[in-house]
C-alpha positions in Angstrom: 7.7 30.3 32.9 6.3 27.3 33.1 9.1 24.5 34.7 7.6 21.3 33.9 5.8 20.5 30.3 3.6 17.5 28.9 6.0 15.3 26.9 4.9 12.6 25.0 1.7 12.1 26.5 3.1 10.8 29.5 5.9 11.8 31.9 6.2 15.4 32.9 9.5 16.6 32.1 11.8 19.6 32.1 12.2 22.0 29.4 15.9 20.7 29.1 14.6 17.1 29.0 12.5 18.6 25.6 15.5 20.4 24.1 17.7 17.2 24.8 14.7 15.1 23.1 15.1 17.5 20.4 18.6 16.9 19.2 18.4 13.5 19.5 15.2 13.5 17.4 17.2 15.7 15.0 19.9 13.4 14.8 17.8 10.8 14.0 16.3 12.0 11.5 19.4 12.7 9.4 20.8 9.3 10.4 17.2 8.1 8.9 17.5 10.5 5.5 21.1 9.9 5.6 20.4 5.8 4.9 17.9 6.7 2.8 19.8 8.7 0.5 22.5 6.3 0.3 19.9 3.4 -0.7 18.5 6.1 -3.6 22.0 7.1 -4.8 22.3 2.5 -5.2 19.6 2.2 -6.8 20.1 4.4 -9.3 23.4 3.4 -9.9 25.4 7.2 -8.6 26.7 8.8 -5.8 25.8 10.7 -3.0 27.8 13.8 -4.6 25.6 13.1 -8.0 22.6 12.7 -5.5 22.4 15.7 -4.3 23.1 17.7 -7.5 20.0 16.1 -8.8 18.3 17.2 -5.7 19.4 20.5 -6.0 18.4 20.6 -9.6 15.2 19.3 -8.9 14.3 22.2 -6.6 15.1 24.8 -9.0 14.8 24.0 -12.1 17.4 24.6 -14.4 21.2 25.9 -13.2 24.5 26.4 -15.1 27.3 24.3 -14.2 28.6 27.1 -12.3 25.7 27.3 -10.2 25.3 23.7 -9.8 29.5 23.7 -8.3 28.9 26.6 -6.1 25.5 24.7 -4.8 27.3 21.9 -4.4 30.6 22.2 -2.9 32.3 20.2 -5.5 35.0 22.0 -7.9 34.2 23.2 -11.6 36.3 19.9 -12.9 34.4 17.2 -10.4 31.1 19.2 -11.5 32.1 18.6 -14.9 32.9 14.9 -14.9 29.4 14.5 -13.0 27.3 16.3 -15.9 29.1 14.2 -17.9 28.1 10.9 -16.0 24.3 11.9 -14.9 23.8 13.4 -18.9 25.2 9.2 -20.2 23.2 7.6 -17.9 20.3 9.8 -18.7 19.5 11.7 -15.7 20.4 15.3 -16.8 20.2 17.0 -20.4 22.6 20.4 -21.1 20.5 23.4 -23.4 22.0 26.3 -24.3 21.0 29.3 -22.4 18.5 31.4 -25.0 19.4 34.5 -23.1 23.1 33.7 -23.5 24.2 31.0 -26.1 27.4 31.0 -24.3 26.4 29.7 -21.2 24.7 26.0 -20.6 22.3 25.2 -18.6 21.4 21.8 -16.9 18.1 20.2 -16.1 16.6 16.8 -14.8 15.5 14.4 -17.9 11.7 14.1 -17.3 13.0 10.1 -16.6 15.1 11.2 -13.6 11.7 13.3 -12.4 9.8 10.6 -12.7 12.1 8.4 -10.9 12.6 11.2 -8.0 8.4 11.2 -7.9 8.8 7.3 -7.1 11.8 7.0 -5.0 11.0 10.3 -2.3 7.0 10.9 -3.1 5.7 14.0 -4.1 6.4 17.7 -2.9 2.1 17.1 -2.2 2.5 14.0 0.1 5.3 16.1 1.8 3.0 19.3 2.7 -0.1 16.8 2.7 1.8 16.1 6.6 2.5 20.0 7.4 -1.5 20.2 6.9 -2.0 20.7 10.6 0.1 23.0 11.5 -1.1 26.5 12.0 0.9 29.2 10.6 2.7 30.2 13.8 3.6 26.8 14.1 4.9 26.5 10.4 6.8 29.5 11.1 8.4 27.7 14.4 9.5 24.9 12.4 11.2 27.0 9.7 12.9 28.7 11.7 14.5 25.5 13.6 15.3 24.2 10.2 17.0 27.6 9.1 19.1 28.0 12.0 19.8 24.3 11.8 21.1 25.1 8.0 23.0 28.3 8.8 25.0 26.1 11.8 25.8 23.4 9.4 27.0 26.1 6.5 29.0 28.0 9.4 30.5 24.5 10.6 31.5 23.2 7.4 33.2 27.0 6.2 34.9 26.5 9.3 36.1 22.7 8.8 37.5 23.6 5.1 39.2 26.7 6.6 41.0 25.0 9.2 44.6 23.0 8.3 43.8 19.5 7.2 45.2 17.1 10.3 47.5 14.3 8.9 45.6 10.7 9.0 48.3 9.5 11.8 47.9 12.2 13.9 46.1 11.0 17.5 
């Protein structure tokens, strides 16, 4: 195995030099989205719990309340309350479900798509950057973000299984 890579054009460097350049690339990126979510979730006058409801309605479509708690962490009520907020503000509509006229389903307004297209760009302009990448590569990066995903899911199930420490506690 090769003990010494190209890195950054310049300096040769060690394999653990890359994987430490990794993380802190990693983390610097969500620091990065991170502000830039919280600047979103300002301007459009929410917050970051409403944010990413929108964001996860966005991606799919059209979810049920139920759906749309489960996605998000938050409880039935707070998921509630939030439909309640986003649909006065005009950011989500409720339909009944044709399938099922018991159920309700939620959905963006086409103003909050149009506001989502001009605050974060297009799904296009996104893949427009992936361009070239060959498909082994693609694969790669999916991968790094999946495992990334599952750590963060198995992390957090561990957090809110674990006893709450008291705020004085050192």
């Amino acid at each position: 195995m090769m003990q010494n890579l190209i890195h950054a054009g310049n300096v040769v460097s060690s394999r653990q030099q890359l994987i430490e350049d990794l993380v802190s690339a990693m983390r610097a990126l969500q620091r990065a989205v991170d502000r830039y979510d919280e600047l979103v979730a300002s301007r459009l006058g929410i917050n970051r719990s409403d944010l990413r409801c929108l964001d996860l309605l966005h991606e799919s479509g059209r979810m049920s309340a139920g759906q749309l708690a489960a996605g998000s962490g938050l409880t039935t009520g707070a998921t509630t309350r939030m439909l309640d907020r986003l649909e006065r503000i005009g950011y989500v509509r409720r339909q009944l479900d044709s399938g099922d006229r018991r159920r309700v389903l939620v959905e963006l307004t086409p103003r909050a798509r149009r506001l989502a297209a001009e605050l974060y760009g297009s799904y296009e302009g996104a893949a427009a950057g992936l361009k070239g990448y060959n498909p082994e590569q693609l694969r790669l990066v999916h991968d790094f973000l999946e495992g990334g995903r599952s750590m963060y899911e198995q992390q957090t199930a561990r957090l809110q299984a674990a006893e709450k420490p008291s705020p004085s506690a050192k």
